[in-house]
C-alpha positions as CSV (number, residue, x, y, z in Angstrom):
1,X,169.6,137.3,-93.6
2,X,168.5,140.5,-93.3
3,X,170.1,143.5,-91.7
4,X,168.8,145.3,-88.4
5,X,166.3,147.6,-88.8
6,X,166.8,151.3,-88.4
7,X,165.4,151.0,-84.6
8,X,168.9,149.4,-83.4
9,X,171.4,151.6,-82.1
10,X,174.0,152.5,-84.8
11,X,177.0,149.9,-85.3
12,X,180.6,150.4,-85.3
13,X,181.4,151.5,-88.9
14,X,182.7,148.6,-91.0
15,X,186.0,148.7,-92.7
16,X,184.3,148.7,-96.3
17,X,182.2,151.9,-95.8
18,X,183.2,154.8,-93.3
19,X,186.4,153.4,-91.9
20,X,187.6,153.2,-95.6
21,X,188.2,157.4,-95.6
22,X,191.4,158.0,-95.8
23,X,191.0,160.6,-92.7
24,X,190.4,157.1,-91.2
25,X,192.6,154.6,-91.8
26,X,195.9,154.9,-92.8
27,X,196.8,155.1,-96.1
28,X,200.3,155.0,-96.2
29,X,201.6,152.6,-99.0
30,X,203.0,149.6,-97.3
31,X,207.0,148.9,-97.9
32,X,207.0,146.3,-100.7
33,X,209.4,144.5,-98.8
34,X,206.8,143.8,-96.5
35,X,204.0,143.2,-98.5
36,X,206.2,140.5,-100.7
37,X,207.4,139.0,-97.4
38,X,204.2,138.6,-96.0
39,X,203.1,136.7,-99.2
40,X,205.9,134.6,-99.0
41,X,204.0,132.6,-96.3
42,X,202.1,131.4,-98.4
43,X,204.9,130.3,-101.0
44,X,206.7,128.6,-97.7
45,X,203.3,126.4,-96.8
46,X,202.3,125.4,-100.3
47,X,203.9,122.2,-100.6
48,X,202.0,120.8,-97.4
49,X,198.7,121.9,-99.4
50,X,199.5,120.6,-102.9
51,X,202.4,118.0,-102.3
52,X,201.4,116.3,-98.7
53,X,197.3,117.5,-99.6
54,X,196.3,116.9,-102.7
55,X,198.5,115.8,-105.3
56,X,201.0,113.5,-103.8
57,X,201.2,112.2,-100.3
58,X,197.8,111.4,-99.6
59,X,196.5,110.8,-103.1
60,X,199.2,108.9,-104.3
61,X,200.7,107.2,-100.9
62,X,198.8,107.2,-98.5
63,X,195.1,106.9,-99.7
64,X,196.9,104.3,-102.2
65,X,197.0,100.2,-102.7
66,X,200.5,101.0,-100.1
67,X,197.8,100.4,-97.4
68,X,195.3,97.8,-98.3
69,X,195.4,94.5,-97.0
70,X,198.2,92.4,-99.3
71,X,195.0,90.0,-100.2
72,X,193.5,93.1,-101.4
73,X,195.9,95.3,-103.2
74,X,196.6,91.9,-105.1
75,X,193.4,92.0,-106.8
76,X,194.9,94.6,-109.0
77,X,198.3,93.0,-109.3
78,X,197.9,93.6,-113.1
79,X,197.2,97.2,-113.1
80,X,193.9,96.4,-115.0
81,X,191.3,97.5,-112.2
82,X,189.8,101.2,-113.8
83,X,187.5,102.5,-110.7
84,X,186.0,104.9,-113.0
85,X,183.6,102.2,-114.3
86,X,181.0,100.7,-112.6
87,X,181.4,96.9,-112.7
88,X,185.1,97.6,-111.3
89,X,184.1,100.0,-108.8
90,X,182.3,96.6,-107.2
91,X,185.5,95.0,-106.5
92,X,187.3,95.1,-103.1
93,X,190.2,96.5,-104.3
94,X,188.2,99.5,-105.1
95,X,185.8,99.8,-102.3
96,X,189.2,99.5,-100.4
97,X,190.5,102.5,-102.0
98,X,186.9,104.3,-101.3
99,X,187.5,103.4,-97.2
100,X,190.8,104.5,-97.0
101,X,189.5,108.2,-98.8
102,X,186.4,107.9,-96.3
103,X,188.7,107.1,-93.2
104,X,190.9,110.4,-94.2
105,X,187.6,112.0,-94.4
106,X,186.8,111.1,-90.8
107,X,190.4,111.7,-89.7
108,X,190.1,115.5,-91.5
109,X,186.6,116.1,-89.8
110,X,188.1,115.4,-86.2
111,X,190.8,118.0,-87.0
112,X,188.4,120.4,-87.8
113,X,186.8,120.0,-84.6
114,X,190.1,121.1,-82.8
115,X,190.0,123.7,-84.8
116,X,186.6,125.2,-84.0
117,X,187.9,124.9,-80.5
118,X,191.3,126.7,-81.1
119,X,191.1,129.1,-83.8
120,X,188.8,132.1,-82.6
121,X,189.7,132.0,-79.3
122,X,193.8,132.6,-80.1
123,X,193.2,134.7,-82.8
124,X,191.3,137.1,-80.1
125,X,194.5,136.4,-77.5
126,X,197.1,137.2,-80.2
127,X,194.9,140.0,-81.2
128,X,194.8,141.5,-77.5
129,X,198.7,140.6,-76.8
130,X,200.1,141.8,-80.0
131,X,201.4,138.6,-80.6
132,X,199.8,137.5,-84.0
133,X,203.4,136.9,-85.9
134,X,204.3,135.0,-83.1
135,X,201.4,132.4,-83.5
136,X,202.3,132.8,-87.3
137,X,205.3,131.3,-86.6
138,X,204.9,128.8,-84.1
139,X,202.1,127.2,-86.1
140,X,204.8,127.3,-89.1
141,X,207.4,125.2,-87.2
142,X,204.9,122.8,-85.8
143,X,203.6,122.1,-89.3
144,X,207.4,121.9,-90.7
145,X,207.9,119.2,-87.8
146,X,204.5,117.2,-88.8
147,X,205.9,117.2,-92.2
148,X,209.2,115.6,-91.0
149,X,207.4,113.2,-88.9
150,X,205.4,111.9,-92.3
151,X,209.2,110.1,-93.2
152,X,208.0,107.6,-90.4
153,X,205.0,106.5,-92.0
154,X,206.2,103.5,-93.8
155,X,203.9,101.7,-96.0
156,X,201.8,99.1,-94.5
157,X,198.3,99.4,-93.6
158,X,199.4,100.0,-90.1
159,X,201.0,103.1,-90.4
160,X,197.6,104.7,-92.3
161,X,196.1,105.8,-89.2
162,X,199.6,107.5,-88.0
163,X,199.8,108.8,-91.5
164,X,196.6,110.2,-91.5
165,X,197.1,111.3,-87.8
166,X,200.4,113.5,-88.9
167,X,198.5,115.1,-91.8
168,X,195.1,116.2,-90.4
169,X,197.3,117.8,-87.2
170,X,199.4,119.7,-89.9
171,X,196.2,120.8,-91.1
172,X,195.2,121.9,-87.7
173,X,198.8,123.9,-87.7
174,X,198.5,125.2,-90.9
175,X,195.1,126.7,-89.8
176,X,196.3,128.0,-87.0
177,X,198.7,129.9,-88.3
178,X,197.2,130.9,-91.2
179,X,194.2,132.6,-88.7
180,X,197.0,135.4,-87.4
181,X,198.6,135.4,-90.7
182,X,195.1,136.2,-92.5
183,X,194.4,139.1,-89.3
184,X,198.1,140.5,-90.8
185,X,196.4,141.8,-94.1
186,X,195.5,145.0,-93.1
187,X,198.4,145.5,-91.9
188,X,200.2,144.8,-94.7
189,X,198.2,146.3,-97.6
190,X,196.0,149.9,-97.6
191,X,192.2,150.1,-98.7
192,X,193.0,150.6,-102.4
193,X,195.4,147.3,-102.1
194,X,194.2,144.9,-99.9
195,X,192.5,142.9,-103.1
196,X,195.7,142.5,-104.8
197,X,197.5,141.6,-101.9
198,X,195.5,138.7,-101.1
199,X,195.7,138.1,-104.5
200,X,199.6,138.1,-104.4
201,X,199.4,135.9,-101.3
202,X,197.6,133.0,-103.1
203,X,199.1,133.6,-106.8
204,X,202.6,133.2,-104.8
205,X,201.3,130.1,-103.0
206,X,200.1,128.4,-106.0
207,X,203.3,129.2,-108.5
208,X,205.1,128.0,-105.4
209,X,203.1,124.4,-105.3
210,X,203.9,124.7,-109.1
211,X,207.9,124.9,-108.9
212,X,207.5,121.8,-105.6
213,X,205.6,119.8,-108.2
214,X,208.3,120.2,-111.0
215,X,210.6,119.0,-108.7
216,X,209.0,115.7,-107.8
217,X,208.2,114.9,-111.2
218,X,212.2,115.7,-111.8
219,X,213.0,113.0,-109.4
220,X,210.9,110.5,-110.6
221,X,212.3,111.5,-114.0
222,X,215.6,110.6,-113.0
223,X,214.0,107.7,-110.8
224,X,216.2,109.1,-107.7
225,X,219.5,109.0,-108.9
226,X,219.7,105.3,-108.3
227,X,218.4,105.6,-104.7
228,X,216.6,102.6,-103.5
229,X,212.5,104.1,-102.8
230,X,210.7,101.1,-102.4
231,X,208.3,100.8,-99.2
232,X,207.2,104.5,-99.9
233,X,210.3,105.7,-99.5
234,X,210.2,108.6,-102.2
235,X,206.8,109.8,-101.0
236,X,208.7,109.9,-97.2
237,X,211.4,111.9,-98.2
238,X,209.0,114.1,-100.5
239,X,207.8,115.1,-97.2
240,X,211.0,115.8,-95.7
241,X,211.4,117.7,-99.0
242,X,208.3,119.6,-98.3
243,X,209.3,120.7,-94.6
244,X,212.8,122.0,-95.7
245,X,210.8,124.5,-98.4
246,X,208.2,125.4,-95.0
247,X,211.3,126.6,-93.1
248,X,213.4,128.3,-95.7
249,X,210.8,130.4,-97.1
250,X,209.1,131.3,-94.1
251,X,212.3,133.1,-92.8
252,X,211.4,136.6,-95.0
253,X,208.1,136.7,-93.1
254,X,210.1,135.9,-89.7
255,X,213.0,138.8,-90.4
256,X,210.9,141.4,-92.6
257,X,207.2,141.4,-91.7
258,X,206.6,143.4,-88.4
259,X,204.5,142.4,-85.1
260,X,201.1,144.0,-84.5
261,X,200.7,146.0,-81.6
262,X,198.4,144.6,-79.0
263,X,195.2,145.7,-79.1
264,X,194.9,147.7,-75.4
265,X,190.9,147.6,-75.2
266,X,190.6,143.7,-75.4
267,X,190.2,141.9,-71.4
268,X,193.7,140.3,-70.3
269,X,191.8,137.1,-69.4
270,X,192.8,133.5,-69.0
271,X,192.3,131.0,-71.7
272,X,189.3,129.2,-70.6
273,X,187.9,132.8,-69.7
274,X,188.6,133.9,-73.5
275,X,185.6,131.7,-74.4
276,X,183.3,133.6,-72.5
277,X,184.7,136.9,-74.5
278,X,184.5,135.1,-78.0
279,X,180.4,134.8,-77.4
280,X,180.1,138.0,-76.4
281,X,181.8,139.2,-79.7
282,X,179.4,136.6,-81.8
283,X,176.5,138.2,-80.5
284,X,178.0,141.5,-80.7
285,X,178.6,140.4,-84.4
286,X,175.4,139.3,-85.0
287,X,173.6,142.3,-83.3
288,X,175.8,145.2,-85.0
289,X,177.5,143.7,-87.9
290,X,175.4,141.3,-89.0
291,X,176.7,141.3,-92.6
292,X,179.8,140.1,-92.0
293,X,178.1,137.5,-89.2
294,X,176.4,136.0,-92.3
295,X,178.7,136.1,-94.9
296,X,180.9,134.3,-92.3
297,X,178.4,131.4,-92.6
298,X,177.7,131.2,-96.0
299,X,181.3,131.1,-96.7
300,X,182.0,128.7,-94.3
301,X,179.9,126.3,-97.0
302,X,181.5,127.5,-100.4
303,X,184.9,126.8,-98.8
304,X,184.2,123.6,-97.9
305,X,183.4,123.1,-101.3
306,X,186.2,125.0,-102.6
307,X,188.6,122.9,-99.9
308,X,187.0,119.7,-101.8
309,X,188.0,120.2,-104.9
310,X,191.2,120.2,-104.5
311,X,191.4,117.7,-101.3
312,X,189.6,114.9,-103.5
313,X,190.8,116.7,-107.0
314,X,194.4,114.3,-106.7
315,X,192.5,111.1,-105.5
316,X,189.5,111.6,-108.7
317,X,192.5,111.9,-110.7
318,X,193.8,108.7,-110.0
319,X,191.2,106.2,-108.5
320,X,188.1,106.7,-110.6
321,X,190.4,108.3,-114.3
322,X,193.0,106.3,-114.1
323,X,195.8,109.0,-114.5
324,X,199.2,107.8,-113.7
325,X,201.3,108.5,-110.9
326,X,203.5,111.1,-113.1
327,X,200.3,112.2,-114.4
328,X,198.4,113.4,-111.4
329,X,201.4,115.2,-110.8
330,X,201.6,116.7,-114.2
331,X,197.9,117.3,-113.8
332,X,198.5,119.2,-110.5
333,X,201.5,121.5,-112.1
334,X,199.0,122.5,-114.4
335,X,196.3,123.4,-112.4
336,X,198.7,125.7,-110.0
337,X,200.0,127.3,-112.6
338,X,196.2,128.5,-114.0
339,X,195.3,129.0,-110.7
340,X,198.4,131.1,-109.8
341,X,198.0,133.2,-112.6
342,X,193.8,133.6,-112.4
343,X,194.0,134.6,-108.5
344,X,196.5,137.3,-109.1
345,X,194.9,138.6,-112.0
346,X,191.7,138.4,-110.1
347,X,193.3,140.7,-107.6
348,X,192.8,143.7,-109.8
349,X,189.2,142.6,-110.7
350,X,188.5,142.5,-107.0
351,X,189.8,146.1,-106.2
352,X,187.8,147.2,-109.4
353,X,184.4,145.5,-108.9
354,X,184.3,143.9,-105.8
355,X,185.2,140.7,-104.4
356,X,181.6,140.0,-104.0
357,X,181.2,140.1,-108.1
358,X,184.4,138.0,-108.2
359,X,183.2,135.0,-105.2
360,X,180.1,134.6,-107.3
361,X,181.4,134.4,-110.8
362,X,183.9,132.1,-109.8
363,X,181.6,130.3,-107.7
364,X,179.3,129.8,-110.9
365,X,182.4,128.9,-112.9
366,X,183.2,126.2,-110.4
367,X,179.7,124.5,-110.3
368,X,179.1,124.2,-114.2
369,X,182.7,122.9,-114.2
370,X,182.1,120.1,-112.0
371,X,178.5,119.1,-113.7
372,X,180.5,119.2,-117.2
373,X,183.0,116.8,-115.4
374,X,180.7,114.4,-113.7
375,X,177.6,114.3,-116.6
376,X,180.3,113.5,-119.4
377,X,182.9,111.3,-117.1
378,X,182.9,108.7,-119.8
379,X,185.0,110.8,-121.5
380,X,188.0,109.9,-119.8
381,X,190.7,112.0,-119.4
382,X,190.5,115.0,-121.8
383,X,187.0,115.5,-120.3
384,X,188.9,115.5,-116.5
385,X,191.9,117.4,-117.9
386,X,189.8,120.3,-120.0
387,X,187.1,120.5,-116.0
388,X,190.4,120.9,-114.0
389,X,191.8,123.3,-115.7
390,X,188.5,125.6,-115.7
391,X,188.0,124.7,-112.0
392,X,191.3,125.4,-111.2
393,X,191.4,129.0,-112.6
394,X,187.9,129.9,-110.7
395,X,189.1,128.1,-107.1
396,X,192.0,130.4,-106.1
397,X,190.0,133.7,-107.2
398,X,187.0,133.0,-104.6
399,X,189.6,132.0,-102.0
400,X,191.4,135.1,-102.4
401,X,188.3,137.3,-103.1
402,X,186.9,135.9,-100.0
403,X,189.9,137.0,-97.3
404,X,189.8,140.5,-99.0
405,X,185.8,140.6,-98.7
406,X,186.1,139.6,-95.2
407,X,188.8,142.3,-94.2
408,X,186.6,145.0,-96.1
409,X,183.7,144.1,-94.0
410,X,185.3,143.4,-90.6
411,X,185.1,146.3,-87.6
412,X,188.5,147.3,-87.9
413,X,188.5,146.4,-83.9
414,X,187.7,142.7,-84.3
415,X,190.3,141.5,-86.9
416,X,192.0,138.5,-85.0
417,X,188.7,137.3,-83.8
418,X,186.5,137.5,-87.0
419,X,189.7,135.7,-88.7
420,X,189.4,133.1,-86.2
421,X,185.9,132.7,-86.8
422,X,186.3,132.5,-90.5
423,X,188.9,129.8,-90.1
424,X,187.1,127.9,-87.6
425,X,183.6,128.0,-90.0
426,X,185.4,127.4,-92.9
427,X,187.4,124.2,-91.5
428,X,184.9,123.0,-89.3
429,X,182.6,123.0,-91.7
430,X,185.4,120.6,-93.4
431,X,182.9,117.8,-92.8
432,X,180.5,118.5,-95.6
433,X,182.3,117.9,-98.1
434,X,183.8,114.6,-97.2
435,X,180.4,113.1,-95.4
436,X,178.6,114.1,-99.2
437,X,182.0,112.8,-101.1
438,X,181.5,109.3,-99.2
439,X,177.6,109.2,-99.3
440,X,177.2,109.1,-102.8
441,X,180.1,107.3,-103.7
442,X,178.3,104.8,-101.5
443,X,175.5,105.4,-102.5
444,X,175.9,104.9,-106.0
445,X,178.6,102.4,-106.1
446,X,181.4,104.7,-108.4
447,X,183.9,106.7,-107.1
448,X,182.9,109.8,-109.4
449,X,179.7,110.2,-107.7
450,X,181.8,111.9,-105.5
451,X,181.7,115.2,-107.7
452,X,178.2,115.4,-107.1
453,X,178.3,115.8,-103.6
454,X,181.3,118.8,-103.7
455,X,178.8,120.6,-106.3
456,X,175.8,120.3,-103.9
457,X,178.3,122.1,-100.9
458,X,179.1,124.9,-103.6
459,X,175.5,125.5,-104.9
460,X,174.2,126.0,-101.5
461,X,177.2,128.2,-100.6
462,X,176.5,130.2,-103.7
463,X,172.7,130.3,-103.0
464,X,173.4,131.6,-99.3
465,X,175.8,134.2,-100.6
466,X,173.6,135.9,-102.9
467,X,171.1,136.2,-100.1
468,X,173.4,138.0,-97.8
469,X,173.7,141.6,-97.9
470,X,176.6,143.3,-97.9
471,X,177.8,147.1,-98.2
472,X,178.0,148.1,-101.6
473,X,182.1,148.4,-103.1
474,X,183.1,151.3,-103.2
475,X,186.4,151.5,-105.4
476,X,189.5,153.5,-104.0
């Protein structure tokens, strides 16, 4: 992973090095109302991530007993059945809870497929039209509709594939529209800022997930106000819940965040035809900036890693240490609320030191965490409780470090593209995590086993970071 030697023509200068003079790029301070707007986004898309993602819908419902066989989910009639051990990780009950996670796996890995095909290709089309907040927001009202159509997935184990269906295309959505709104940081933050403005982005995402969370634990507090929830019921309308929140905070973005102009010296071509465009600009990547080529690919493997931890965190939780329903919840409040705080804290630390410094400390963080978790599982709960927390406060600092890093090393003229790219690697590498999540839980027979494989993903993303070179920070 080396960079080109001095014999190859000189490359376009990378936002991190000469394009970061202010006689460059301009400076201006960004209108806070548009800055805090444009975080809002990810307030408004939270809930699908840590209500419908991780900690609720599909940990809870629908990779749940809701959907096993009634012969099956009988087996642990008495609420006796701990999957965290290994003689009752045997029984079908539990291998039946290990399907339905690998099935979601499968289901998650097809929709990172569409994603490699989508992503790069109409983040370089909104990047030539101008039309970047407009993909923002259609993306934004599709996944808002997905999240309405969960209410229809009622629980039988017929409805798991529609379930899982509705969920993997939101993710598709989500991605989508998260491509453009990633492309939008530049435009919303200036050289000195754009560390702490991704940092406000995610901090804002996870206090958001925090303040959804409270809420559902309020309502099964006061068990619905008397409303009748059985056949999933509660975990349907949570989803409903979780749409309303998409729309109504997404409307500051919609009203205060401006469009991008179109970009004049990208090819008006058709869609198919934009294929032939996006190789041209990998190669071009690879040939002239081949820093940010690589550090495209070795993040696309730490975020896997970083996308398991909290895509399996909720189901760990529950299947293999036996926390209740209330307490996975509980469990997840906690863990937005360190990570909300660590990422925007991390912010500074990024514009100080560089978000390189921050991706591998928090990388490093993340992989004793999960040893600590799986080598002294017997430890129940407290052991669970004291890994999440650390985990939690290192995950949203290397996901936020990692959008600034990107946008520093980017040719300022490649934006939507390279932020299609690093969605489509980073989801379409979405399959590592799950295929090494189900492998060793099958290959060792216990559902913990899965941490092993989700450390593996983050050491070799760590290993192929510190390998890639990439222009020294220079702080504003």
């Amino acid at each position: 992973m080396s960079e080109p030697d001095a014999s190859q023509p000189p490359a376009e200068p990378l936002l991190n090095t000469a394009a970061l003079r202010t006689d460059e790029v301009d400076a201006t301070p960004v209108p806070r109302k548009q800055v805090v707007s444009w975080a809002f986004w990810d307030w408004a898309t939270q809930p699908f991530n840590s209500v419908i993602l991780t900690f609720v819908f599909v940990s809870l419902y629908l990779v749940s007993d809701s959907f096993l066989p009634a012969g099956v989910a009988a087996q642990n009639a008495d609420g006796t059945i701990e999957c965290s051990n290994a003689v009752d990780a045997a029984t079908g009950y539990c291998r039946g809870l290990a399907d339905l996670a690998s099935w979601y796996g499968w289901v998650a890995f097809a929709a990172g497929i569409l994603i490699l095909l989508l992503a790069p290709v109409l983040g370089q089309r909104a990047d030539a039209q101008g039309n970047k907040k407009k993909w923002v927001i259609g993306g934004t009202v599709v996944l808002a509709l997905l999240q309405f159509g969960l209410f229809f997935v009622y629980a039988e184990p017929a409805f798991f594939w529609v379930g899982a269906a509705i969920v993997a295309l939101g993710s598709v959505a989500s991605e989508i529209a998260g491509v453009n709104y990633n492309a939008m940081l530049v435009q919303v933050s200036t050289p000195k800022t754009i560390g702490r403005v991704s940092g406000l982005g995610w901090g804002l995402g996870y206090i958001g997930g925090i303040l959804a969370l409270v809420i559902v634990v309020l309502l099964n507090q006061f068990e619905w106000f008397g409303l009748d929830v059985s056949g999933g019921l509660a975990y349907r309308l949570i989803a409903v819940g979780a749409a309303v929140w998409t729309i109504v905070f997404a409307l500051p973005f919609v009203l205060n965040v401006p469009e991008a102009a179109a970009r004049l010296d990208r090819p008006k071509v058709g869609f198919f035809e934009s294929y032939v465009v996006l190789v041209g600009d990998i190669v071009s990547l690879y040939r002239n900036h081949r820093s940010t080529f690589w550090f495209l690919i070795s993040s696309a493997v730490y975020r896997d890693g970083l996308a398991g931890v909290f895509a399996f965190g909720g189901v760990l939780a529950a299947a293999a240490f036996g926390f209740t329903p209330n307490e996975v919840i509980i469990f997840g409040i906690a863990l937005n609320l360190v990570a909300g705080i660590s990422t925007i804290a991390a912010g500074r630390l990024d514009d100080r030191f560089g978000a390189r410094a921050v991706i591998i400390a928090a990388l490093s963080i993340l992989i004793v965490s999960a040893l600590f978790v799986f080598f002294f599982h017997e430890g129940g709960k407290t052991v669970f409780w004291i890994g999440g927390i650390v985990l939690s406060a290192a995950v949203g600092p290397a996901q936020a470090s990692s959008r600034s890093l990107l946008a520093r090393v980017t040719p300022h003229t490649m934006q939507g593209e390279v932020f299609g790219l690093y969605a489509t690697t980073g989801r379409a590498m979405s399959f590592l995590s799950p295929l090494l999540w189900a492998l060793f839980i099958g290959w060792f027979g216990a559902t913990y086993f899965g941490i092993l494989g989700i450390t593996i993903i983050l050491a070799i993303g760590l290993g192929l970071l510190l390998v890639v070179k990439l222009p020294k920070h220079q702080r504003i």
